[in-house]
VOGU-3710 file (C-alpha; in Angstrom, 3 decimals, decimal comma):
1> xxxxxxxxxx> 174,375/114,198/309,838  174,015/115,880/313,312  177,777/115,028/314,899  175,982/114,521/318,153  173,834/112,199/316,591  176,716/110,242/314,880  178,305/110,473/318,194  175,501/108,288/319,618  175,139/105,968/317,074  178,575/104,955/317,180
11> xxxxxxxxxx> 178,250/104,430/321,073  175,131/102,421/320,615  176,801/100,396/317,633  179,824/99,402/319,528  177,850/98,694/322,665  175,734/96,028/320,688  178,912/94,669/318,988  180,061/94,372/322,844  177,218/92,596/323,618  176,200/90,394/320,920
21> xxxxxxxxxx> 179,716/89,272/319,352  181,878/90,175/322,812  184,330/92,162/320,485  184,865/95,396/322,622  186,351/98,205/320,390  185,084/101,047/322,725  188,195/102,137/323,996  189,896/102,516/320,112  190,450/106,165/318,958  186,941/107,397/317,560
31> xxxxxxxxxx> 188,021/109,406/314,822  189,565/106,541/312,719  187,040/103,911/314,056  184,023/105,733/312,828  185,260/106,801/309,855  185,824/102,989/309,260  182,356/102,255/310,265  180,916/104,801/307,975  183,106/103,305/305,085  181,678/99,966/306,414
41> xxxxxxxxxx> 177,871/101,128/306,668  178,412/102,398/302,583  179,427/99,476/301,592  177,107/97,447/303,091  174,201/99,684/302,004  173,473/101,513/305,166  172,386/104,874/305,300  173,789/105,102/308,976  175,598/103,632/311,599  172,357/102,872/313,064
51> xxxxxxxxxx> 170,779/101,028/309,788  174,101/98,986/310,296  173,662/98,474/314,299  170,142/96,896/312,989  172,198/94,690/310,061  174,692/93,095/312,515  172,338/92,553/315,417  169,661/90,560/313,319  172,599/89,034/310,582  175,383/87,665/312,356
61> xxxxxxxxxx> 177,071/86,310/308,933  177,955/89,849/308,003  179,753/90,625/311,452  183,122/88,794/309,913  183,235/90,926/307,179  183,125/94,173/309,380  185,971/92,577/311,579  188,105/93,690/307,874  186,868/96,723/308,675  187,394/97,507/312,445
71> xxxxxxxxxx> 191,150/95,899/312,461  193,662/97,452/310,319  195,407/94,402/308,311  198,497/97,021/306,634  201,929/95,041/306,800  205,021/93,705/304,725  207,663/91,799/305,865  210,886/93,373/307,904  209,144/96,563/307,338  210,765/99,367/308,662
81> xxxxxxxxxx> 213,888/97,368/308,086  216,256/99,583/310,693  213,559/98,369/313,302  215,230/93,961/312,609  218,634/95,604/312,085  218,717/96,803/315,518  217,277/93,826/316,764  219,885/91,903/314,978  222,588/93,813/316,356  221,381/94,878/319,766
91> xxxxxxxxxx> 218,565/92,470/321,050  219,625/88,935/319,020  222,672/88,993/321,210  220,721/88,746/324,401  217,934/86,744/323,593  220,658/84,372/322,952  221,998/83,592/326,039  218,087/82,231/327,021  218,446/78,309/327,139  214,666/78,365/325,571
101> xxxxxxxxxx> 213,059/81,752/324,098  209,380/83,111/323,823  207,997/85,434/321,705  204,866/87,365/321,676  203,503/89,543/318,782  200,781/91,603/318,912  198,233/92,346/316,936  199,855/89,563/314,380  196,942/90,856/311,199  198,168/88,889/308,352
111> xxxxxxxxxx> 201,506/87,291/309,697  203,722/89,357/307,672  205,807/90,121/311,176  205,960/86,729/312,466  207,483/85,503/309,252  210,003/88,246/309,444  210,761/87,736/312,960  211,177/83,666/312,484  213,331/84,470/309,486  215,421/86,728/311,157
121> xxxxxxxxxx> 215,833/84,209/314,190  216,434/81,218/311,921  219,764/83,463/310,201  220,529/84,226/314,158  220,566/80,683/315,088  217,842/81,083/317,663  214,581/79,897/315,946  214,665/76,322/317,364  214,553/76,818/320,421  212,062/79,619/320,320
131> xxxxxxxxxx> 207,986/79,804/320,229  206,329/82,545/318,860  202,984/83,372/320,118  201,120/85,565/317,253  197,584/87,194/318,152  194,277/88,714/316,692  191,316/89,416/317,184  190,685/88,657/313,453  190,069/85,105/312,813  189,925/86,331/308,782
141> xxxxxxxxxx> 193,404/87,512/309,127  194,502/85,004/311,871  193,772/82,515/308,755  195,909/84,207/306,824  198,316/84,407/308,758  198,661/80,938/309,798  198,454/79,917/305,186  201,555/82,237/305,146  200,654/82,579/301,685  201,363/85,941/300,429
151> xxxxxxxxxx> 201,062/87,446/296,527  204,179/86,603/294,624  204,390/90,635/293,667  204,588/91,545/297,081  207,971/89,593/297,438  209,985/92,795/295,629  209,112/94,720/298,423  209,542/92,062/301,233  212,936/91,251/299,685  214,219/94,598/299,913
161> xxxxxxxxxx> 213,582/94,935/303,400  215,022/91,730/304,165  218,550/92,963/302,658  217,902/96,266/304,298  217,725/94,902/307,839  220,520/92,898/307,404  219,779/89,294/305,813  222,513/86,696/306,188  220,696/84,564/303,736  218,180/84,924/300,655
171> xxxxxxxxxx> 214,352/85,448/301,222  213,775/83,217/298,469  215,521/80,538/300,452  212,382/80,344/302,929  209,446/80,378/300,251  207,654/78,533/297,181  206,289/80,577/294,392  203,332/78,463/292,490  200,426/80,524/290,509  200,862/83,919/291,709
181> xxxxxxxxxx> 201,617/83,096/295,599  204,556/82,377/297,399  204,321/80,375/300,338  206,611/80,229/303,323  208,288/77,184/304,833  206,519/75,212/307,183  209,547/74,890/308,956  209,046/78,415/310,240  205,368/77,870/311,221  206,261/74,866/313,504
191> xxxxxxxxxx> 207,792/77,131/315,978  204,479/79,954/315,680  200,994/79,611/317,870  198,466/81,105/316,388  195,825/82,244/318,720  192,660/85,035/319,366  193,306/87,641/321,598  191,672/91,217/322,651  194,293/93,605/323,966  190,683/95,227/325,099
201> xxxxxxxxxx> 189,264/92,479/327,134  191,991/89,654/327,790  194,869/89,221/329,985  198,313/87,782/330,144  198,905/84,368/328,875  201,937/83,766/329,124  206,065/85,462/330,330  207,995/86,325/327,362  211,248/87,634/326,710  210,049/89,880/323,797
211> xxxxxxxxxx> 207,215/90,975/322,676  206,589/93,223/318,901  203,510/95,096/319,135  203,746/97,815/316,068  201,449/100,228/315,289  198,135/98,418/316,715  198,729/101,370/319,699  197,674/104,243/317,725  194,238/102,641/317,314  193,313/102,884/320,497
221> xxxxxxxxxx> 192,211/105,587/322,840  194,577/106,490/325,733  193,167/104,587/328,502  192,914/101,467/326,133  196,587/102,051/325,319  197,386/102,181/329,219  195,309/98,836/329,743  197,829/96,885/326,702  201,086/98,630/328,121  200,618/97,438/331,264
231> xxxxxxxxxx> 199,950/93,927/330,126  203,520/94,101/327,938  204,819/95,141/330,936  203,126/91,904/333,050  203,955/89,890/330,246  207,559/90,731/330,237  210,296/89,005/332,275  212,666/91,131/334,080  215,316/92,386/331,091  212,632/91,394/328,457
241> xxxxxxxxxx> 212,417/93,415/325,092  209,323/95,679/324,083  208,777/96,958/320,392  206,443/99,300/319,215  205,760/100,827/315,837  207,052/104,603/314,425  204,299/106,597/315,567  203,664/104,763/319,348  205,728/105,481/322,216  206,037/104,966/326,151
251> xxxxxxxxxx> 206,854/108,964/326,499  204,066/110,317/329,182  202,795/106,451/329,826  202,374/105,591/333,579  204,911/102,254/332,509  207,805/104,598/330,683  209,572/104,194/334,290  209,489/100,788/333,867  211,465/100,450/330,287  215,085/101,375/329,428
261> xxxxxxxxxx> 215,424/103,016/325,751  217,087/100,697/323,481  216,821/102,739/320,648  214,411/105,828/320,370  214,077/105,828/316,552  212,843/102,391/316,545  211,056/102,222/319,541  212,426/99,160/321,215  212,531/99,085/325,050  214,069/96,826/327,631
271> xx> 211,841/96,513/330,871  213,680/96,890/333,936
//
């Protein structure tokens, strides 16, 4: 196809998504979002993006199953595990001395993160007294997230991590595996909101005093990434914690003169 062409029917696509299902992906990096949408428009039988413009605008039932395909739902739990150890070590610490702590993450997808994170306060000490606000703009995933049911052969790989970043307990003390699934306490899940929210189109809801946004950046153009830094940065309270994922940093953002480096390898910042 014509790249101008494709060009155009992308813009017209996520202009009617915009305006029919108030989902605004506009401002997320084209070259991943269309090749998504072209995935999409195969699978759903679409010749082009404009066939599948047609689809969504005049069958609104198939608009949750392209959600799968315009948010990225890749996570395990404590992955990057040197990302929780230095949160154990350097950020645990001064979260503690909060009488009362809030937590925001992100771009939540799945709930693999918030698990993590409300282990990792539980073995710190910190979890009761702490709320966790965890966001999507997936209600599919938000779903999921908020089941905390996860495949039992996933559990390998979320157990290693664990003892990589640092566990002062066992994973397997927090879970229940029963035909093929394990699913986490919900002792942790009492102390999570799960809620819908567009880093694209909302604002700030509430002051935390860290927030875990990791790679949900990338996806997004640079003004659209300027737009959710700035509400981190609103969200914040003064000395509050920001981390990002591996490949997303504040380096040439008009808010890096706002954040202290807490560690450059795993992108964790403390705002001013």
């Amino acid at each position: 196809m014509d790249s101008n062409a494709l060009d155009i029917e992308l813009k017209l696509l996520l202009d009617a998504i915009y305006l029919k299902y108030h989902y605004d992906f506009r401002q997320y990096a084209t070259v991943s979002l269309q090749r998504r949408l072209l995935l999409a428009a195969e699978n759903f039988g679409c010749r082009t993006l404009s066939q599948l413009q047609d689809r969504l605008l005049h069958e609104p039932l198939l608009f949750p199953s392209l959600l799968d395909y315009l948010t990225v739902q890749v996570s395990e739990m404590f992955r990057d595990p040197s990302y929780y150890r230095v949160l154990r070590e350097s950020v645990i610490p001064m979260l503690g001395t909060y009488p009362s702590l809030r937590l925001w993450v992100a771009g939540c997808s799945t709930g693999e993160e918030v698990y993590s994170l409300a282990i990792l306060l539980r073995e710190e000490g910190l979890l009761e007294r702490t709320l966790i606000y965890a966001t999507d703009i997936n209600p599919g995933a938000l779903q999921k997230a908020e089941a905390g049911v996860y495949p039992v052969d996933r559990i390998a790989t979320f157990t290693q991590n664990h003892i990589a970043s640092g566990a002062r307990s066992s994973l397997s003390d927090y879970y229940t595996a029963a035909y093929g699934n394990a699913v986490f306490d919900r002792s942790l899940k009492k102390h999570v909101v799960f809620s819908d929210h567009s880093l694209a189109t909302d604002s700030v809801f509430a002051e935390v005093q860290f927030l875990s946004c990791r790679n949900v950046l990338i996806y997004f153009d640079r003004e659209l990434q300027e737009r959710a830094l700035g509400l981190f940065k609103d969200s914040l309270c003064r000395k509050g914690f920001l981390g990002l994922g591996a490949r997303e940093s504040l380096r040439f953002s008009q808010h890096e003169t706002a954040f202290s480096v807490i560690s450059r390898d795993d992108r964790i910042f403390q705002k001013g």
